[in-house]
C-alpha positions in Angstrom: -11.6 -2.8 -12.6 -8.6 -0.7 -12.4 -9.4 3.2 -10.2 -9.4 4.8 -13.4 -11.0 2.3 -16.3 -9.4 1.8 -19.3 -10.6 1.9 -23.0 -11.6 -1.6 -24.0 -10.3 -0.9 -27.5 -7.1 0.6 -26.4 -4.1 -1.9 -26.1 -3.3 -2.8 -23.1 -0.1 -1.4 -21.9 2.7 -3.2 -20.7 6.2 -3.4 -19.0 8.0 -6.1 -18.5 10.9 -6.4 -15.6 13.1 -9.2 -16.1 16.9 -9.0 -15.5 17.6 -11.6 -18.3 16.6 -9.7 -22.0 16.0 -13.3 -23.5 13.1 -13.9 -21.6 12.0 -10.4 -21.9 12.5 -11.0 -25.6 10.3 -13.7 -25.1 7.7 -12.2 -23.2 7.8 -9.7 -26.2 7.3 -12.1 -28.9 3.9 -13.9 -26.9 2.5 -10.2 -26.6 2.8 -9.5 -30.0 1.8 -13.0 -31.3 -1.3 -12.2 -29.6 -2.1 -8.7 -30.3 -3.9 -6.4 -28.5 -1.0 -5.3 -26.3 1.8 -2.7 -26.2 5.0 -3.3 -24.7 6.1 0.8 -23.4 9.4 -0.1 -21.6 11.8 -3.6 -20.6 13.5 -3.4 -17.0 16.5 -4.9 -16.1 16.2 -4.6 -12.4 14.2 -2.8 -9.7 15.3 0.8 -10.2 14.4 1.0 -13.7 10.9 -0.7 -12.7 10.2 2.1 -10.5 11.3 4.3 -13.0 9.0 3.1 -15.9 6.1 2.3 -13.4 6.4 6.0 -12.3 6.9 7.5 -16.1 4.7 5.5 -18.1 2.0 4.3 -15.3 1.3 1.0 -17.6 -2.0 -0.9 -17.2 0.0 -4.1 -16.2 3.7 -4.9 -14.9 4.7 -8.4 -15.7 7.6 -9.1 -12.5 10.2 -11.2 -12.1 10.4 -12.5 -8.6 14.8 -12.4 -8.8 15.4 -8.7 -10.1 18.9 -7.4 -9.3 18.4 -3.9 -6.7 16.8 -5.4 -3.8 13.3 -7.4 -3.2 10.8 -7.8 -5.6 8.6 -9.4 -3.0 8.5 -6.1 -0.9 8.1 -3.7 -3.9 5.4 -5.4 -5.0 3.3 -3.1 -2.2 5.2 -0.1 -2.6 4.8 -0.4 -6.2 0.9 -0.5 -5.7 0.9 2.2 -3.3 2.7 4.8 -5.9 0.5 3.4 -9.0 -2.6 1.9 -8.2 -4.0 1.6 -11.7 -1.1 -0.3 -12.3 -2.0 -3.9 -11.7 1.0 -6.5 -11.4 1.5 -10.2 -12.8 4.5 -11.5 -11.0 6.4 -14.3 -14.0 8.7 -16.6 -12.3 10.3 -19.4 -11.7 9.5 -19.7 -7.7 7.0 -22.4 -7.5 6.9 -22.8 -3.9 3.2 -22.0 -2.5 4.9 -19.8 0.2 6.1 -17.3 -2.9 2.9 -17.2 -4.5 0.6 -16.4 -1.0 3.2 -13.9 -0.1 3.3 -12.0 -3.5 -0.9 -12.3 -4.2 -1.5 -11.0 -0.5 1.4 -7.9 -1.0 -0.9 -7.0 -3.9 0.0 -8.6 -7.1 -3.0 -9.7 -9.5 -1.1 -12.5 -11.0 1.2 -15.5 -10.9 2.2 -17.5 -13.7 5.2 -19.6 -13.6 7.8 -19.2 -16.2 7.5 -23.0 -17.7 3.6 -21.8 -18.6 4.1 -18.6 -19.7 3.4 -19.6 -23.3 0.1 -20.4 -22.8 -0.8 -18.4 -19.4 0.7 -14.8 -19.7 -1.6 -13.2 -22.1 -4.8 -14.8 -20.0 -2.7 -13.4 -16.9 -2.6 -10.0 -18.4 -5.9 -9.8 -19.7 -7.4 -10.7 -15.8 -5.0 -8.4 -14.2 -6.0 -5.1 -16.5 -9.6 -6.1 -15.9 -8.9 -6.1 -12.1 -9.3 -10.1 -11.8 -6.5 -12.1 -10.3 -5.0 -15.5 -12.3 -2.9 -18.1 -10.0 -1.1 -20.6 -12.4 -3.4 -24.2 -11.9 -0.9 -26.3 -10.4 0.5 -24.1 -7.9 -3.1 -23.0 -7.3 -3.5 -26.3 -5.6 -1.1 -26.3 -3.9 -1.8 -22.8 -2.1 -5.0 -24.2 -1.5 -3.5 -27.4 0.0 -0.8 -25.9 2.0 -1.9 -24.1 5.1 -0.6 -20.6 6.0 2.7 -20.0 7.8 2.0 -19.8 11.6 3.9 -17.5 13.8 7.5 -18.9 14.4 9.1 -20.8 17.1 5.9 -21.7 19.3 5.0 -17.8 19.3 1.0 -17.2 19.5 -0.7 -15.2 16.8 -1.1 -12.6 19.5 2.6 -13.0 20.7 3.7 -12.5 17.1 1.2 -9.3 17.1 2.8 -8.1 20.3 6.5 -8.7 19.0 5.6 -6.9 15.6 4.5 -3.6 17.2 7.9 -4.4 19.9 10.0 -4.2 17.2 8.3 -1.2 15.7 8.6 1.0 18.8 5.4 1.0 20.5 5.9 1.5 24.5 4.3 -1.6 25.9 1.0 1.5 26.7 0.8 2.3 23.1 0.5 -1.6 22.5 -1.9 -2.3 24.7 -4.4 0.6 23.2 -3.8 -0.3 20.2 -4.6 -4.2 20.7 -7.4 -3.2 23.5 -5.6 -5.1 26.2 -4.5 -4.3 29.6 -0.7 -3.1 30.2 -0.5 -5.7 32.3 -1.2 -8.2 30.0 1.4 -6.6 27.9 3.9 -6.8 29.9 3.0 -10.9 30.4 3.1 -11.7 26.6 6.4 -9.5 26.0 7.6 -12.3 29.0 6.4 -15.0 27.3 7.8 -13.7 24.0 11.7 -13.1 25.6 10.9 -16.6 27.7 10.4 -18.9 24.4 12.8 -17.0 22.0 15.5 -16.9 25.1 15.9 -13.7 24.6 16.3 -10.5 27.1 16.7 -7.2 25.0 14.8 -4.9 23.0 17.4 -4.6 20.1 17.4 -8.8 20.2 13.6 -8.7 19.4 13.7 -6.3 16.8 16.7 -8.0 14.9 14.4 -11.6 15.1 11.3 -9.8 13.8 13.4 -8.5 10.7 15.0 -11.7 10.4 11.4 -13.6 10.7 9.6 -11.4 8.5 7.4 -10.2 11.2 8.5 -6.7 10.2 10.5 -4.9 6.9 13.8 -3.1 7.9 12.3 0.0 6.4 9.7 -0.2 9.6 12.0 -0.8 12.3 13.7 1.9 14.8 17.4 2.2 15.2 18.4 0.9 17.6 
């Protein structure tokens, strides 16, 4: 259940991002067809989604993956930080497993491709404002096939670890408290690390963990 539980009788209360107002129109017409929901506020892109998240706190934000303002992907956690009772359905047409693991682990409760919202979004809603999570069928095989991205270019988990916390401007002391390893050992992975990605400086390792995901922009140092 959502941190504050809702009214069973109450209609669940919705808003819907999409940057295209057919399919918002569309998304619209299956909420009402079904009843039982109400529809407080349609976004364009991702500064109005922040806005209505923040001014209306809705039970459920239906979000498209391609919203015109930035990454969808990374508000999906900053959206949950600022509104936890608002639970998130993420409606797209991304069917790559890779999309799906990425937005379900950042938070969202939900993932219905667009070719089945007709007959998955209200079940998708419904799950999300009672705090359950709905992966569409087909791509929920293939998550399930499909194992998870390893670190990149040969990197260890612990390398990648070591790298991350590089890039967000640990000393190579504060790393090795934090991971409970010796200095020494370190300074041996950040070797291994420059060693396999060829590469010598600081600001070089930073700029590949933005570019590799191991790190969002918003994290890293200047440089």
């Amino acid at each position: 259940m959502n941190e504050q539980s809702r009214d069973a009788e109450a209609p669940i209360r919705v808003v819907l991002a999409d940057d295209h107002a057919v399919v918002r129109q569309g998304m619209r017409r299956i909420l009402d067809a079904d009843g039982g929901f109400e529809v407080v506020a349609e976004a364009g892109d991702l500064d109005a989604v922040y806005r209505y998240v923040r001014g209306h706190r809705p039970d459920v934000l239906v979000l498209d993956l391609n919203m015109p303002g930035g990454s969808s992907i990374r508000a999906i956690p900053e959206l949950r930080e600022e509104a936890p009772d608002t639970q998130i359905v993420v409606l797209t047409m991304e069917n790559e497993p890779l999309y799906a693991r990425q937005a379900l682990s950042d938070g969202a409760r939900g993932y219905v491709l667009k070719d089945a919202a007709e007959t998955e979004l209200v079940t998708a809603i419904r799950e999300a404002a009672a705090g359950e999570s709905y992966l569409n069928p087909r791509l929920a095989a293939r998550v399930a096939a499909a194992p998870p991205p390893g670190p990149p270019d040969g990197l260890s988990e612990r390398e990648a670890e070591v790298l991350r916390l590089v890039a967000l401007g640990f000393t190579n002391v504060e790393i090795a408290s934090q991971l409970f390893l010796s200095i020494r050992t370190v300074e041996t992975h950040r070797s291994h690390i420059q060693q396999k990605l060829r590469l010598r400086h600081r600001s070089d390792l930073v700029q590949y963990a933005l570019d590799h995901g191991l790190v969002e922009a918003k994290g890293s140092p200047a440089s």
